[in-house]
C-alpha positions as CSV (number, residue, x, y, z in Angstrom):
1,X,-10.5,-20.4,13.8
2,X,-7.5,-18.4,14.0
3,X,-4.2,-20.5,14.6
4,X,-1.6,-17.9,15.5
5,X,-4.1,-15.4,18.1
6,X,-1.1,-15.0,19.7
7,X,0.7,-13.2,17.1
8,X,0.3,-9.7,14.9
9,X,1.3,-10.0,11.2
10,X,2.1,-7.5,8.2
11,X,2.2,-7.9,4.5
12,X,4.4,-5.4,2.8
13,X,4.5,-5.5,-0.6
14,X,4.0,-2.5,-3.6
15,X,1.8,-4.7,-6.0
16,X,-1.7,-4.7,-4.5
17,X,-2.4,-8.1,-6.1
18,X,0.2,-9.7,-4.2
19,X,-1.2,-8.4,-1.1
20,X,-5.0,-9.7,-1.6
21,X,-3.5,-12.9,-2.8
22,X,-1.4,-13.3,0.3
23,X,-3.8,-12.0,2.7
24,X,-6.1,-14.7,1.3
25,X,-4.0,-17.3,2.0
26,X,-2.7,-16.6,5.5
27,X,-7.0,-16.1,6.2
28,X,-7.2,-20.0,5.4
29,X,-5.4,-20.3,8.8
30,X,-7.5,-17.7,10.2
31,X,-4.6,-14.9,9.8
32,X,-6.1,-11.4,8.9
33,X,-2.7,-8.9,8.3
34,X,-1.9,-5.5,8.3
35,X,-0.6,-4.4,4.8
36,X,1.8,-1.9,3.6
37,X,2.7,-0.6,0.5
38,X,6.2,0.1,0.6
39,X,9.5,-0.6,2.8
40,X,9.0,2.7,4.5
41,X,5.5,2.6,5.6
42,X,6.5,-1.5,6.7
43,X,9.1,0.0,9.2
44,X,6.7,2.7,10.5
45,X,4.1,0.1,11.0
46,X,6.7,-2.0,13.0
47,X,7.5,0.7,15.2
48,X,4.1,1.7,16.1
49,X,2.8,-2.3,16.5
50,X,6.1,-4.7,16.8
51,X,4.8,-7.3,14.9
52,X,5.9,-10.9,15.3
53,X,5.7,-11.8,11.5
54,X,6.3,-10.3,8.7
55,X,6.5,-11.0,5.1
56,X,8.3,-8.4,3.2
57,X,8.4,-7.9,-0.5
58,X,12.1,-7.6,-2.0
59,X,11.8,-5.0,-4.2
60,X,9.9,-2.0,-3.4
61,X,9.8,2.0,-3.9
62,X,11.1,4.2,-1.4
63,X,12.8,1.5,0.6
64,X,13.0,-2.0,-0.5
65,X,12.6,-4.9,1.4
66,X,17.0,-5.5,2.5
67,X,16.6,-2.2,3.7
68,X,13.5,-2.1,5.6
69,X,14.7,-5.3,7.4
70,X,18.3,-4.1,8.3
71,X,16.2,-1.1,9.8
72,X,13.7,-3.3,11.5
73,X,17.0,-5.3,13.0
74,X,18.9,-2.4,14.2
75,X,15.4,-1.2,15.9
76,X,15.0,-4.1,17.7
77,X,18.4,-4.3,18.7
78,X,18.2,-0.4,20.3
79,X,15.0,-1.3,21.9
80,X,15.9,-4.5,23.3
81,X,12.7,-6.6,21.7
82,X,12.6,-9.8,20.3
83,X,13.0,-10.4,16.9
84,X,10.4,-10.8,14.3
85,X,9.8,-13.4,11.9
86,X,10.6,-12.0,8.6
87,X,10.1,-14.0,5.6
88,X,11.3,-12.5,1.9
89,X,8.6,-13.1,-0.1
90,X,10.1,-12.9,-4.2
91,X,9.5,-14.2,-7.6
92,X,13.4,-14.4,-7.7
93,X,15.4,-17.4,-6.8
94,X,18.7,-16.4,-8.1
95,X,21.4,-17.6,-5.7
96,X,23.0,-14.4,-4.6
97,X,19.3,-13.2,-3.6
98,X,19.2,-16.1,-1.4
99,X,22.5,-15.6,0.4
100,X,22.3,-11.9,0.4
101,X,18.7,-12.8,2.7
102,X,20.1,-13.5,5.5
103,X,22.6,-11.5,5.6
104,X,20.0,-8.5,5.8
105,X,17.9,-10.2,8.5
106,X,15.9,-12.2,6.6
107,X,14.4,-15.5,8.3
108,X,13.6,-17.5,5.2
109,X,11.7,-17.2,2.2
110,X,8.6,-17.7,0.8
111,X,8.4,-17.9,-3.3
112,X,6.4,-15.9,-5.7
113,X,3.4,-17.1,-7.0
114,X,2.0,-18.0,-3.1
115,X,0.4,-21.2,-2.8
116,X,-1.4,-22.6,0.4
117,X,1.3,-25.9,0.9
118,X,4.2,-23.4,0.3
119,X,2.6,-21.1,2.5
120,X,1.8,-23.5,5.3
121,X,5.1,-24.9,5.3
122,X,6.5,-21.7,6.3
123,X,4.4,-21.1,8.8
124,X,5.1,-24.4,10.6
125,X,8.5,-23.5,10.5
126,X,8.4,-21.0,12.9
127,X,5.5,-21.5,14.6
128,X,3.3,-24.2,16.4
129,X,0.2,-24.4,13.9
């Protein structure tokens, strides 16, 4: 059963066991995401396929995660769309990383290592599941 039909979702992160564990977890609520590798191929993917949620690895090669989200934000705002869902995803939880979130464009985040509850909860936060 997929939960959010409605909706298109990406997975950018540079580890690729970070991705499969993530895209393991959102297919427990019947989720199947794109995935990118880096910040760079994230905001090409977004341009090509607007998606309505994305989580977005901080810290990446080529452009990292603030970056690729102030880019996604000034996009939307030239194109007039609605603005994704992005959720940081991080092992960090060092205050200034936090703060400095939304600041970039962040929506929230979801910790490093992913678990299903954690996972779940953020999903409910934005969206009727």
């Amino acid at each position: 059963m997929r939960l959010l039909d409605k909706y298109s979702v990406l997975v950018a992160d540079d580890y690729e066991i970070n991705i499969q564990v993530l895209k393991l977890t959102l297919e427990k609520f019947g989720i199947i995401p794109d995935t990118a590798g880096d910040g760079e191929q994230a905001l090409d993917m977004y341009r090509d396929k607007n998606y309505n949620l994305i989580f977005m690895d901080l810290m990446m090669p080529k452009m990292n995660g603030y970056e690729a989200t102030e880019k996604i934000r000034e996009y939307e705002k030239d194109k007039g769309l609605d603005a994704a869902v992005i959720i940081a995803v991080s092992a960090n939880y060092l205050d200034d990383t936090v703060s400095n979130l939304s600041k970039s464009g962040f929506d929230g985040m979801l910790p490093k290592p992913y678990n299903v509850a954690a996972l779940e909860k953020t999903l409910k936060k934005y969206f009727q599941i």
